[in-house]
C-alpha positions as CSV (number, residue, x, y, z in Angstrom):
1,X,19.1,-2.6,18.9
2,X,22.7,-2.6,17.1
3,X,22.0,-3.8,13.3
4,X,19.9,-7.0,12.7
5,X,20.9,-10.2,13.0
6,X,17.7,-12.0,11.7
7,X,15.0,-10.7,9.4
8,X,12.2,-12.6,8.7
9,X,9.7,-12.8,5.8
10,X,5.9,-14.6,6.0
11,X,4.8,-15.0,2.2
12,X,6.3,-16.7,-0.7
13,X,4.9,-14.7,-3.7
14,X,6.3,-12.3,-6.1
15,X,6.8,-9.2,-3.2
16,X,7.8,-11.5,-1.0
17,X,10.2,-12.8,-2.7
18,X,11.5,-8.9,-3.6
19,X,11.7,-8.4,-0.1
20,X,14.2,-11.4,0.6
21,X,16.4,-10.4,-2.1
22,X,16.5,-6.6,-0.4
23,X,16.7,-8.1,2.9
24,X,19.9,-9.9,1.4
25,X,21.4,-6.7,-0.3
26,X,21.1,-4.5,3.3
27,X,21.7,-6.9,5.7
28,X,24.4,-9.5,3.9
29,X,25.6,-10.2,7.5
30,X,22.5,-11.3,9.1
31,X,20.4,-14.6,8.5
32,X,16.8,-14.0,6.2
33,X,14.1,-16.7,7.2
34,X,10.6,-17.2,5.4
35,X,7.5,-18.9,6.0
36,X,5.1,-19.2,3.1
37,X,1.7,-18.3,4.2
38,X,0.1,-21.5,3.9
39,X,3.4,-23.3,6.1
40,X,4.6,-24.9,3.0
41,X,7.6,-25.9,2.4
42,X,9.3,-23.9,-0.4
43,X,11.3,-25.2,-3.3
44,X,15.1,-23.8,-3.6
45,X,14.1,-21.8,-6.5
46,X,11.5,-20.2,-4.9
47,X,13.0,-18.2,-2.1
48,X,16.9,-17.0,-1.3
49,X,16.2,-17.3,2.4
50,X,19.0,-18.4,4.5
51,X,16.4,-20.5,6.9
52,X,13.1,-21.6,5.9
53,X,10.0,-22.1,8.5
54,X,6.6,-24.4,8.1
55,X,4.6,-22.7,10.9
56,X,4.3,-19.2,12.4
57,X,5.2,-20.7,15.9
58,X,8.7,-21.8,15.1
59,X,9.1,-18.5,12.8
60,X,8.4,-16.6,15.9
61,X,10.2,-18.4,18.2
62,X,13.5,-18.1,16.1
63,X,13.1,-14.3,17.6
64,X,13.6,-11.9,14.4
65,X,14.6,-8.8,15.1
66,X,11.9,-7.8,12.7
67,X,9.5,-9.3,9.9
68,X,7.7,-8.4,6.9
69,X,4.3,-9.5,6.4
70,X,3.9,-10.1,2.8
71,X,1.0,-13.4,2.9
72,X,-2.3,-12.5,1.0
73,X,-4.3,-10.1,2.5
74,X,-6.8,-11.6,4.3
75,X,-4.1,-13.1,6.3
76,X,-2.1,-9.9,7.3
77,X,-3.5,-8.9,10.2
78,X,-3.2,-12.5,11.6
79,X,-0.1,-13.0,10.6
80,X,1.1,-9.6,11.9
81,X,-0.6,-9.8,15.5
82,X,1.2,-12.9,16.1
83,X,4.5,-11.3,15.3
84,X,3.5,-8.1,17.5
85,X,2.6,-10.3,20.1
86,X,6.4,-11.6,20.4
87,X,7.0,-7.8,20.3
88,X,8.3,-8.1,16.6
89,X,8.8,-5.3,14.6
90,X,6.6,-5.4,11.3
91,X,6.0,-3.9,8.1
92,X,2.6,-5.0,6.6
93,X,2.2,-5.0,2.7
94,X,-0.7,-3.3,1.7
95,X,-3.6,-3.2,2.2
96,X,-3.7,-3.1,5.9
97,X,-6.0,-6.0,5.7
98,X,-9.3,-7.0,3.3
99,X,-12.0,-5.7,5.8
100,X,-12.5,-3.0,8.8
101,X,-13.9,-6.1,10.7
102,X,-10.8,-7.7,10.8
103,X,-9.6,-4.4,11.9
104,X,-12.0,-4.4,14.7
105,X,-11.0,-7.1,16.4
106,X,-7.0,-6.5,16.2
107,X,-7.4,-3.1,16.7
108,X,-6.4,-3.1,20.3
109,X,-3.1,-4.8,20.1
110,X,-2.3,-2.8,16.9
111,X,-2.5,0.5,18.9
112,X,-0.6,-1.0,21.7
113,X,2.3,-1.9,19.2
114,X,1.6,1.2,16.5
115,X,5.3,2.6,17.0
116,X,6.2,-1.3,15.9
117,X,4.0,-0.9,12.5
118,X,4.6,0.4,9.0
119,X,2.6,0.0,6.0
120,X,4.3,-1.0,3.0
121,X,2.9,1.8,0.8
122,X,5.6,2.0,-1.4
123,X,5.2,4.4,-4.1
124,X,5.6,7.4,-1.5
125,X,9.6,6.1,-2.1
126,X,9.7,6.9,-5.8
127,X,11.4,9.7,-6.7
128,X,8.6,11.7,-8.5
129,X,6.5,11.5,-5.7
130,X,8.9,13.1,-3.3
131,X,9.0,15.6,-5.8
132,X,5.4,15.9,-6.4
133,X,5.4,16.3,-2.5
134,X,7.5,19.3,-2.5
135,X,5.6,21.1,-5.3
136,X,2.6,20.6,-3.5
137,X,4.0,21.9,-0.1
138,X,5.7,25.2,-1.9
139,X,2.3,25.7,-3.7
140,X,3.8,25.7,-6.6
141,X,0.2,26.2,-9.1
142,X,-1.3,28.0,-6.0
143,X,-4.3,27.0,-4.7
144,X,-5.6,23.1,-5.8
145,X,-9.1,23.7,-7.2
146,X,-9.6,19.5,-8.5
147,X,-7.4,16.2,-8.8
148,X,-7.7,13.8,-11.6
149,X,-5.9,10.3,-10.5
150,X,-6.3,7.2,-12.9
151,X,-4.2,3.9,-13.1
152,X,-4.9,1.0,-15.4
153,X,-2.7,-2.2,-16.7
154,X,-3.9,-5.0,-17.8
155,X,-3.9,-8.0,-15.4
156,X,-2.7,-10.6,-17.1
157,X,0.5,-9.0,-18.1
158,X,1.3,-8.4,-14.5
159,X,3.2,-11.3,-14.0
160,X,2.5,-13.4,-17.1
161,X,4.7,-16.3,-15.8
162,X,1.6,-17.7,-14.1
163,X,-2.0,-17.6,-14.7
164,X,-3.6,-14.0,-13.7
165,X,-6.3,-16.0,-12.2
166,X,-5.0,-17.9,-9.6
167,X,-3.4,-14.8,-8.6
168,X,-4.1,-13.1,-5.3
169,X,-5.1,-9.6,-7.5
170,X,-7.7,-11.8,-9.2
171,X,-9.5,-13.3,-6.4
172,X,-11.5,-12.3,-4.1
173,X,-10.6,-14.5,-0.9
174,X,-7.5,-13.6,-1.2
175,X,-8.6,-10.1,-0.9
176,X,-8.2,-9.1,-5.1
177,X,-10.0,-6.3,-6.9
178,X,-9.1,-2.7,-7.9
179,X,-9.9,-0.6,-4.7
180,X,-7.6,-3.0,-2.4
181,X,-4.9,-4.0,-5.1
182,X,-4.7,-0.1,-6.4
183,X,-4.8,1.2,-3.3
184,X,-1.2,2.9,-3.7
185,X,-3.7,5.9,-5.6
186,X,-5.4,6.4,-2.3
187,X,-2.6,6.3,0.0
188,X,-1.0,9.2,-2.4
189,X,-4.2,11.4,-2.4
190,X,-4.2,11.6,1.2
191,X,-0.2,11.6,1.3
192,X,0.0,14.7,-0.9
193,X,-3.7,16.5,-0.3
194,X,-5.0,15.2,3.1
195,X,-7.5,13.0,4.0
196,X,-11.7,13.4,2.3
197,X,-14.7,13.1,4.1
198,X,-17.2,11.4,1.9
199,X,-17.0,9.1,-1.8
200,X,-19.3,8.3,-4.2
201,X,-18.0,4.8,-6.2
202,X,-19.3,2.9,-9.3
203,X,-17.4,-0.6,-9.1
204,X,-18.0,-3.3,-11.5
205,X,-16.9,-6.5,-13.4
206,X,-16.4,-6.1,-17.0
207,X,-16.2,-9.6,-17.8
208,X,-13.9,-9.4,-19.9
209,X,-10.8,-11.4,-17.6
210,X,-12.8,-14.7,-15.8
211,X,-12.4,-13.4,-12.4
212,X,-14.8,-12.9,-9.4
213,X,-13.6,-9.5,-8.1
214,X,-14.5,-5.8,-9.7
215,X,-11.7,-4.8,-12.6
216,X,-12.9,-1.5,-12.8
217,X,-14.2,1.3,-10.6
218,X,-14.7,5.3,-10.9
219,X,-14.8,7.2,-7.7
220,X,-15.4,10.5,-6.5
221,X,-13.9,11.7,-3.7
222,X,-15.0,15.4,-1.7
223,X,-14.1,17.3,1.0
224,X,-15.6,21.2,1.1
225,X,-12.8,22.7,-0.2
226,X,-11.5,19.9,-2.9
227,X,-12.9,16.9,-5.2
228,X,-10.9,14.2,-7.0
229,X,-11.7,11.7,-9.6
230,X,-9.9,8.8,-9.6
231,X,-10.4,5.6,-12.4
232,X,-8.9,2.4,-11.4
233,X,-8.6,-0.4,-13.9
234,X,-7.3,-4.1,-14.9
235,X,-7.7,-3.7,-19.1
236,X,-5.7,-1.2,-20.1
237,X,-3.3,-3.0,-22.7
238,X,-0.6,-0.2,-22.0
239,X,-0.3,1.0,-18.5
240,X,-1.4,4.1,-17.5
241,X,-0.2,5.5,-14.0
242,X,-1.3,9.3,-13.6
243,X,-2.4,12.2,-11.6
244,X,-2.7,15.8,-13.0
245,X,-3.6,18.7,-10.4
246,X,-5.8,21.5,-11.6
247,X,-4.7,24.8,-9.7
248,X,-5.1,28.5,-9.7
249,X,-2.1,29.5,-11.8
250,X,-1.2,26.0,-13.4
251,X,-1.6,22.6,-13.5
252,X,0.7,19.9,-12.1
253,X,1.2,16.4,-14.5
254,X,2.6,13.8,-12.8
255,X,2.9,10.7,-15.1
256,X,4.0,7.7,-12.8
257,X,5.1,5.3,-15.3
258,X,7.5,7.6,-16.7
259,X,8.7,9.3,-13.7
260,X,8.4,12.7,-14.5
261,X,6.6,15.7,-13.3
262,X,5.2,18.6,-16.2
263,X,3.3,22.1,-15.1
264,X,0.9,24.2,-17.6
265,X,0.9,27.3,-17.3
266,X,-0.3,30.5,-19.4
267,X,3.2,30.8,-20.5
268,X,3.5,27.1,-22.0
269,X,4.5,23.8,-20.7
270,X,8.0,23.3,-18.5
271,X,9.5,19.8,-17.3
272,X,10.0,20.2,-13.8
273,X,11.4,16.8,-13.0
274,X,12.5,13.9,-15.1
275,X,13.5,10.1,-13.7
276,X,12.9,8.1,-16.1
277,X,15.8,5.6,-15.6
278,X,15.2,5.2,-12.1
279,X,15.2,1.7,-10.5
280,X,12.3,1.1,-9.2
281,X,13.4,-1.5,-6.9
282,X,15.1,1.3,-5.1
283,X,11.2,2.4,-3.3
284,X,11.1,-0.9,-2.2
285,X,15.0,-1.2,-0.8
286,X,14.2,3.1,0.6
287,X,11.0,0.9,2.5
288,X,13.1,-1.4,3.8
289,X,16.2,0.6,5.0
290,X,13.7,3.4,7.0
291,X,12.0,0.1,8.7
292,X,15.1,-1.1,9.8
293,X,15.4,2.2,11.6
294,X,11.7,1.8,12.8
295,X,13.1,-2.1,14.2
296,X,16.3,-0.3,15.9
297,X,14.4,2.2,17.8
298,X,15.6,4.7,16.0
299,X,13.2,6.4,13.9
300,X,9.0,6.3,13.9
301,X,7.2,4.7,11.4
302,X,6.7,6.8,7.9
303,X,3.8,5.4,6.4
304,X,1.6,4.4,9.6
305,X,-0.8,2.2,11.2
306,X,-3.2,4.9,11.1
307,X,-2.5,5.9,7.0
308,X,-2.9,2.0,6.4
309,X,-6.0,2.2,8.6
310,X,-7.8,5.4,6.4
311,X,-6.7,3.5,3.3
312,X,-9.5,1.1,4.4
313,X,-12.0,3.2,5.6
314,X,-12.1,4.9,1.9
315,X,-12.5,1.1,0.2
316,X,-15.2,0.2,3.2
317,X,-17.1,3.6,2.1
318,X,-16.1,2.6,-1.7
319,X,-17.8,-0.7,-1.5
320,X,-20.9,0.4,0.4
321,X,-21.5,3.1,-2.4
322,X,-21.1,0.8,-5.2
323,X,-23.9,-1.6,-3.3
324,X,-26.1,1.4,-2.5
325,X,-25.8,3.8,-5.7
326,X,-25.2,6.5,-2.5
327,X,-22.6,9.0,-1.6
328,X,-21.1,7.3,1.6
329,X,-19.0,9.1,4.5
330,X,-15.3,8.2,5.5
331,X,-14.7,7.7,9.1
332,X,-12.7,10.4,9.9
333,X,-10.4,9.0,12.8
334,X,-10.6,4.9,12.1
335,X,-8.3,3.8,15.3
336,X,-10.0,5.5,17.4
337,X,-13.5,4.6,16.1
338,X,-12.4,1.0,15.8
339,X,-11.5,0.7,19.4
340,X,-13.6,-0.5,22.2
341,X,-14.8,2.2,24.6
342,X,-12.3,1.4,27.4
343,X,-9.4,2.7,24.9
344,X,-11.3,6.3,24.5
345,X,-10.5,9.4,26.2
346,X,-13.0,10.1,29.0
C-alpha cells in the first residue's frame, strides 16, 4: 500500500477526537471518516471528519485503508474484529478490552490478523520514556534490586468540560476504574523491566467521587529476581506521574509529568534528561505515523496484540486478588492460553 487514501476512526470522545485531528495533520490528502460508537450521528462541532458513518457496516464497506478503534472499552474488541474481518488495519486504544472473556472468544481471529494489530499504549512515545529505556538497557545504576511506580490525578479535573461521572473512566460498563484506565503504568513496567509472574492487589472505592468503579488500588508485583509497587489513584488534587528505580549503584527518578529523568548516586544527584516543554500530542502523532507503517506493510506492530493481551492478564489477576485477599498468578503466555486447542502446537 502507497500512502492512505482513507483513514477511519470508530468513537466520538475526547481520544477520538485527538486521533481525527492527527489523522488530518499526516494525511491532509486523504479522506478521515468516523463512526461514534453508539451509530450516532455527530454534530459539526464534534468531529473534523471529512465523512461521517451511522453503522459499522457502511464504515466498513467504505474500505479504509486502516482504522482506529477508539469506542469505550467494552466495545473494542467488537468493533475491531469487524474491521479485521474486512482485513483492516487497526490500532486499538487501550485497554485491549474490559475482560479476558471477551478475549476468549476473539482470540482466534486476533492471532490470525496479529501483524494487522497495535495497541494504542502511548506513553512508550514520550520522550523520557525512550530515554528511561535506554538507561535501563545500558544498566546505567547496575543491577535493579525494586521499582516504585505511582500515578494519581484527580478525576474530575480530567476533562472538566463535562461531568466526570458520565465519563467512560468513571463507570464501570464502560469498562472505568484505575487498573484498566491506568493501565499505561503496567504496559511500562513490562516495556522497560519484562513481564512478572504473580500480584498481590488491594483495590477499593473511597467514596469520595459518586462512582461505581475502584478509584484506588495498591499492588504488588514479583517475579524471583524483582518486586514493584505501584499506587494507582483518582484523588490526587495535583497529578503525580512517577517511577523511581532502586539499583545497585544508584537510583533512576523518572518524573512523567515533568518529563525528566534524575539518578542518585553516592556522589550526589545529576539530571540526566530534561523535556519539559515537550508536546505531548507528539506520542500520540509518533503512534499514529509508526501505524501507518504497520497499514502499508511496511513495518510490524510496536506495541502488540500480545503486550495489549499481558496488560489484561495482570488486571484479571489484579481483580481476583482484591476479591480474594490472595497473591494471584499472571498467565505467562495469554494468546496462546486463550486459544482453543486446535491453534496449539502438537
Amino acid at each position: 500500500m502507497s500512502t492512505p487514501h482513507k483513514a477511519l476512526v470508530v468513537g466520538s470522545g475526547s481520544i477520538a477526537r485527538r486521533h481525527l485531528a492527527n489523522f488530518r495533520r499526516l494525511l491532509p490528502e486523504a479522506e478521515i471518516g468516523c463512526v461514534s460508537s453508539s451509530g450516532r450521528r455527530l454534530a459539526e462541532s464534534e468531529t473534523v471528519a471529512t465523512i461521517q458513518f451511522t453503522s459499522m457496516e457502511d464504515a466498513a464497506a467504505w474500505a479504509p485503508d486502516l482504522a482506529v478503534v477508539a469506542s469505550p472499552a467494552p466495545f473494542h474488541l467488537e468493533h475491531a474484529c469487524f474491521l479485521l474481518d474486512a482485513s483492516i488495519p487497526v490500532l486499538i486504544e487501550k485497554p485491549l478490552s474490559d475482560s479476558l472473556d471477551r478475549v476468549r472468544t476473539a482470540a482466534p481471529l486476533l492471532a490470525r490478523h496479529r501483524d494487522r494489530i497495535e495497541v494504542a499504549y502511548n506513553l512508550r512515545y514520550l520522550s523520557s520514556a525512550l530515554q528511561m529505556k535506554a538507561l535501563i538497557e545500558t544498566e546505567r545504576v547496575g543491577r535493579i534490586l525494586g521499582l516504585r511506580v505511582e500515578v494519581g490525578q484527580y478525576l474530575p479535573d480530567w476533562r472538566p468540560q463535562a461531568d466526570y461521572r458520565e465519563q467512560v473512566s468513571a463507570r464501570r460498563a464502560l469498562g472505568g476504574g484505575v487498573l484498566l484506565e491506568l493501565s499505561h503504568e503496567l504496559d511500562y513496567l513490562n516495556w522497560l523491566f519484562g513481564r512478572f509472574e504473580k500480584v498481590f492487589c488491594i483495590a477499593t472505592n473511597s467514596g469520595q467521587l459518586e462512582i461505581d468503579v475502584e478509584d484506588r488500588a495498591d499492588l504488588l508485583l514479583a517475579r524471583e529476581d524483582l518486586t514493584a509497587q505501584v499506587h494507582l489513584d483518582f484523588l490526587q488534587r495535583r497529578a503525580s506521574r512517577s517511577c523511581k528505580v532502586i539499583g545497585s549503584s544508584g537510583s533512576l527518578h523518572w518524573d512523567l509529568v515533568a518529563n525528566c529523568i534524575s539518578m542518585d548516586s553516592p556522589s550526589g544527584t545529576e539530571v540526566l534528561f530534561s523535556d519539559s516543554a515537550a508536546d505531548r500530542n507528539d506520542m500520540y502523532v509518533e503512534q499514529l505515523r509508526g501505524f501507518i507503517e504497520v497499514a502499508k506493510g511496511r513495518a510490524l506492530p510496536r506495541i502488540t496484540l500480545e503486550d495489549g493481551m499481558a496488560v489484561l492478564c495482570m488486571v484479571e489477576a489484579m481483580r481476583q486478588s482484591a476479591a480474594t485477599g490472595l497473591q494471584i498468578p499472571i498467565l505467562a503466555d495469554p494468546l496462546l492460553a486463550l486459544l482453543p486447542p486446535e491453534y496449539h502446537s502438537p
